[in-house]
N, C-alpha and C positions, 0 to 999 in steps of 0.2 A: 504493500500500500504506500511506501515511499517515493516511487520510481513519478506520481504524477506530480502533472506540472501545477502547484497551485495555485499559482493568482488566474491561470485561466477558471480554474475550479470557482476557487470565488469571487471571480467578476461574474459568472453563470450564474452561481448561487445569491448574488445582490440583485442583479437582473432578475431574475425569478421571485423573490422577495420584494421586488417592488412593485410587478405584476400585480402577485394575489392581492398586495395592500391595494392600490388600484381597483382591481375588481373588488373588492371586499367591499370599498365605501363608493365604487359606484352603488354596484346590487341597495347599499344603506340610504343611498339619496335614493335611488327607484324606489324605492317602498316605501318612504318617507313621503315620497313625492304623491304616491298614487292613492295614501292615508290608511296601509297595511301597519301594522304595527310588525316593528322588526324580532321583538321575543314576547309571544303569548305564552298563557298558561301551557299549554298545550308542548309548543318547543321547549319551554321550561324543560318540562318535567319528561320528554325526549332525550332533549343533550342529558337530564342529570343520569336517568337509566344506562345510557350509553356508555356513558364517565364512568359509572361503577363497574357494570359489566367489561369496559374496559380495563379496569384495575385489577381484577380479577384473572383476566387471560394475560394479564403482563407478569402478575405477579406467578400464576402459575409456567407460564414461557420462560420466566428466569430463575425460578426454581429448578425447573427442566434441565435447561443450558448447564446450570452450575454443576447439577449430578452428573452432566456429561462432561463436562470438561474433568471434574473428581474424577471418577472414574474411569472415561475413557481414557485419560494419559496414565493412570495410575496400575489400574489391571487389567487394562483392553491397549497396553500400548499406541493407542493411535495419535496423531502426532498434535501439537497443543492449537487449542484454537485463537487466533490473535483476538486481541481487545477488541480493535477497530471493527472487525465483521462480528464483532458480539454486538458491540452497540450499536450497530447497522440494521443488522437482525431486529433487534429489539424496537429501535424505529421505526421498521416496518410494521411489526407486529402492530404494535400501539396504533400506528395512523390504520392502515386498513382494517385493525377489529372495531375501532372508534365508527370508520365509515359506512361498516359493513351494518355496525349495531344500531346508528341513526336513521340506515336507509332501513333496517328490518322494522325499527318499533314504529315510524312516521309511517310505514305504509300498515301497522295492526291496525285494527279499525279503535280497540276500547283498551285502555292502558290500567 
């Protein structure tokens, strides 16, 4: 993971971060503008389900990781896993069970 070049990394990574921001408080003025309210009861208590259930599959994903890395370099020989694709790993985890679990509970119908 050393070999890349980073300021292209993160001139990518500030561009992309100023997008989302971008879109973020567009989407907040459209809805502002059209007299939707940006968080009802409703989103509430969506993102908070999500957040928890998220917490849950992170915390269980890194309990996982850890018993493999314990054990797999210790009595299964296999070779160590680097920091940086752990935390990677786990980054993903986190955003796409996050995404996965706000698109599952917004489309139940009764919460």
């Amino acid at each position: 993971m050393t070999d890349f070049a980073w300021p292209i990394i993160l001139i990518v990574n500030a561009v992309l971060v100023l997008l989302f921001g971008v879109l973020f408080l567009w989407k907040m003025h459209k809805e502002k503008k059209s007299g939707y309210p940006f968080n009802d009861e409703r989103t509430t208590k969506i993102k908070g389900k999500a957040a928890i259930g998220t917490y849950y599959i992170n915390l269980a994903f890194m309990i996982s990781l850890a018993l493999f890395i314990i054990f797999g370099t210790e009595f299964l020989a296999l070779p160590e896993l680097e920091a940086g694709w752990a935390i990677i790993s786990i980054m993903l985890v986190s955003g796409i069970s996050y995404g996965l679990l706000t698109l599952y509970y917004s489309r139940k119908g009764d919460l």
